[in-house]
C-alpha positions as CSV (number, residue, x, y, z in Angstrom):
1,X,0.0,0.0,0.0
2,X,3.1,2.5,0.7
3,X,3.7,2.3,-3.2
4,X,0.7,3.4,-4.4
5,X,0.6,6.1,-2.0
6,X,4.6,7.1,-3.1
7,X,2.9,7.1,-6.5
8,X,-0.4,9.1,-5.8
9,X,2.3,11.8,-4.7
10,X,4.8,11.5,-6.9
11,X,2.3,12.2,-9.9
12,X,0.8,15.2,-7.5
13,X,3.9,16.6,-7.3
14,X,5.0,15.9,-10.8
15,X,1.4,17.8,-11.5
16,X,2.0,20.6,-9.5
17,X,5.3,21.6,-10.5
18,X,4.8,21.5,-14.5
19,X,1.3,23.7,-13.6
20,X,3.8,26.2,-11.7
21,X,6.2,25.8,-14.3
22,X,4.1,26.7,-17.3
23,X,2.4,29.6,-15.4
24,X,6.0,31.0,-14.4
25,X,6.8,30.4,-17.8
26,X,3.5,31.9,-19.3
27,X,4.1,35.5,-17.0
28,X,7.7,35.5,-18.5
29,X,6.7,34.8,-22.1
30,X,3.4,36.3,-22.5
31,X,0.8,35.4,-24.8
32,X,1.6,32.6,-27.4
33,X,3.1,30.8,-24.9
34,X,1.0,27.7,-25.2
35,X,1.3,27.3,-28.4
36,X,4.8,27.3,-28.4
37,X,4.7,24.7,-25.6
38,X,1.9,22.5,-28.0
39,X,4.6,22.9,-30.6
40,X,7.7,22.0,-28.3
41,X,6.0,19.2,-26.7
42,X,3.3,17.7,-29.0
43,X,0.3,18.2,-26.6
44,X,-2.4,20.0,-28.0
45,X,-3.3,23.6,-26.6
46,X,-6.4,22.3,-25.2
47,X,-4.1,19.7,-23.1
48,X,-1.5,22.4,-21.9
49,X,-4.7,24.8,-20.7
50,X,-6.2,22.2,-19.2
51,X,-3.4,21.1,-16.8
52,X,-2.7,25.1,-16.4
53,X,-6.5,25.4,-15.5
54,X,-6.7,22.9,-13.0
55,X,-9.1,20.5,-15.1
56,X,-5.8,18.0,-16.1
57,X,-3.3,16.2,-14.1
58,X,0.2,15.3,-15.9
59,X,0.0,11.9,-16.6
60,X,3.3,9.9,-18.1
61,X,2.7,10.5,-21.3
62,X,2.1,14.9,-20.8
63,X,5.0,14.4,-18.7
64,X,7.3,13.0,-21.2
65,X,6.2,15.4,-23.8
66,X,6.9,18.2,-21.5
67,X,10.4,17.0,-20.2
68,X,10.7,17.3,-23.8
69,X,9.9,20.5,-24.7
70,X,12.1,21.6,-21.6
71,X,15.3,19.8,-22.4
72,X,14.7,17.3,-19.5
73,X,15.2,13.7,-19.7
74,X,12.0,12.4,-18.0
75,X,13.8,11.2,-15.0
76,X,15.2,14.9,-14.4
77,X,11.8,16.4,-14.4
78,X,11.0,13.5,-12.1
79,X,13.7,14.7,-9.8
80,X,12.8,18.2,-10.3
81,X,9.5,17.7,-9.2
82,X,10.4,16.0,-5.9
83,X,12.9,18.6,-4.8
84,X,10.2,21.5,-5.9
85,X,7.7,19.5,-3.7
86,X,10.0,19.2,-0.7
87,X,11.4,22.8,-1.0
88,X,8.2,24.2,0.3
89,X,4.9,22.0,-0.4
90,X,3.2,24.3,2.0
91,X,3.6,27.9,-0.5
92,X,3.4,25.7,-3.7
93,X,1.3,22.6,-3.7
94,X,-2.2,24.4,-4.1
95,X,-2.9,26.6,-6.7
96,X,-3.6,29.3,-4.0
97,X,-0.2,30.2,-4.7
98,X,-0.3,30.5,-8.1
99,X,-0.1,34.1,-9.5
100,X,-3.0,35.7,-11.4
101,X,-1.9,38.0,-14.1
102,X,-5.5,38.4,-15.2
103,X,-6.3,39.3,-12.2
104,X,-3.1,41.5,-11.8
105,X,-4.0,43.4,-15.8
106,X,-7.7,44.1,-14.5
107,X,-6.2,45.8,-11.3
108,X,-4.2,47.9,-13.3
109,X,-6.8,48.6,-15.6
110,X,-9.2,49.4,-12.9
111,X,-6.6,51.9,-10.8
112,X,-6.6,53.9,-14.5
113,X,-9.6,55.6,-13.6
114,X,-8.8,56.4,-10.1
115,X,-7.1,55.0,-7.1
116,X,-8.6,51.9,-6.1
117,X,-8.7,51.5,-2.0
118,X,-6.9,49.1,-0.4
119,X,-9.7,47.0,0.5
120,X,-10.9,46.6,-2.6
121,X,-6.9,45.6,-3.2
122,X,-7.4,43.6,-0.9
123,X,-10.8,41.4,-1.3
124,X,-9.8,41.2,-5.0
125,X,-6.3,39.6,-3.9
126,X,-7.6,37.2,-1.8
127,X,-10.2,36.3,-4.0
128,X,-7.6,35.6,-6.9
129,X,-6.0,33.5,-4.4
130,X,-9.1,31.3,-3.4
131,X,-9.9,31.0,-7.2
132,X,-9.4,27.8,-9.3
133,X,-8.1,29.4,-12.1
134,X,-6.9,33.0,-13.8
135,X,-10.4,34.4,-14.9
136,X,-10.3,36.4,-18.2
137,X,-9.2,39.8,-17.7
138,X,-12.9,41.0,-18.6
139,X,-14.3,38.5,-16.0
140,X,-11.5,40.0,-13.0
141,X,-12.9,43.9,-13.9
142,X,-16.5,42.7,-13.0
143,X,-15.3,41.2,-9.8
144,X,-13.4,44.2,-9.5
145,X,-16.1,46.4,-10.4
146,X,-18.8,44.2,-7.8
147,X,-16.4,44.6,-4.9
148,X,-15.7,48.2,-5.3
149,X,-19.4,49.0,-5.9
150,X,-19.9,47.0,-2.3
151,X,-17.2,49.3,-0.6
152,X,-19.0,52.4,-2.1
153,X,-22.5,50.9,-0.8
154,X,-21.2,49.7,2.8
155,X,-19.6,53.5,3.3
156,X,-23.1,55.0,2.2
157,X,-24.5,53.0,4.5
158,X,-26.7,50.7,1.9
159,X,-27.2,47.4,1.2
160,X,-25.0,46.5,-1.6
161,X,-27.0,44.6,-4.2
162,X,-24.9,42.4,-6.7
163,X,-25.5,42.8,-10.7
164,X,-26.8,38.9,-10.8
165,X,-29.4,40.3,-8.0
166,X,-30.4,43.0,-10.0
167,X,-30.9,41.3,-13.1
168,X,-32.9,38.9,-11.6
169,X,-35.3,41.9,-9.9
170,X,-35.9,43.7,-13.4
């Protein structure tokens, strides 16, 4: 039974560092870097979001292709992957931990027109944090928009009413 467990985590941590890897990787780059990665590697776009998005684990055969694409031997990404995942398992086994430049781009965007208090900093951060994924940058400025709208509403004293809510009322 040991084994199986041994392997349950090896293939965790073997998931978790090449998700962490590509989304370092992707904030470097910028855009096209997936499909340099499909090209690299063999795996289709679809299979590289996927794992990036949470919806994939790396099997041995994603693995291989992406030891690939990195110059790895499999074994060395193997090994990679176990001294990431006993470096510090606590700040980078979850995805909590994984950075947000959607999130990051719609902040920015969203100070443009004014400063943006630190609460509303804040709640966004920690929402990005709790999040599955990186949201599209349009979908981050409308849960920008709804926090700072219920800042605005809790200093005027009002009950802040989401856009969903409203909809729903008209």
């Amino acid at each position: 039974m040991g084994a199986g467990v041994d392997r349950v985590d090896q293939r965790h941590a073997l998931t978790s560092y090449c998700r962490a890897r590509m989304r370092r990787e992707e904030a470097a780059r910028g855009r096209g870097y997936q499909a340099e990665l499909s090209r690299k590697s063999g795996l289709t776009t679809a299979t590289i979001a996927n794992i990036m998005n949470e919806r994939n684990g790396v099997g041995m055969d994603a693995a291989e292709a992406l030891a690939k694409a990195w110059g790895l031997a499999y074994e060395q990404l193997l090994q990679e992957s176990r001294e990431w995942a006993r470096s510090a398992p606590e700040e980078k086994g979850t995805s909590k931990a994984a950075p947000r430049p959607n999130l990051e781009t719609a902040i920015e965007l969203a100070s443009r027109s004014g400063a943006l208090p630190v609460e509303v900093l804040t709640e966004a951060r920690e929402l990005g944090s709790s999040a599955r994924r990186d949201y599209s940058v349009a979908a981050w400025m409308h849960f920008v928009d709804e926090i700072l709208r219920a800042h605005a509403a809790q200093e005027e004293g009002e009950p802040h009413t989401s856009s969903a809510a409203r909809r729903r009322r008209r």
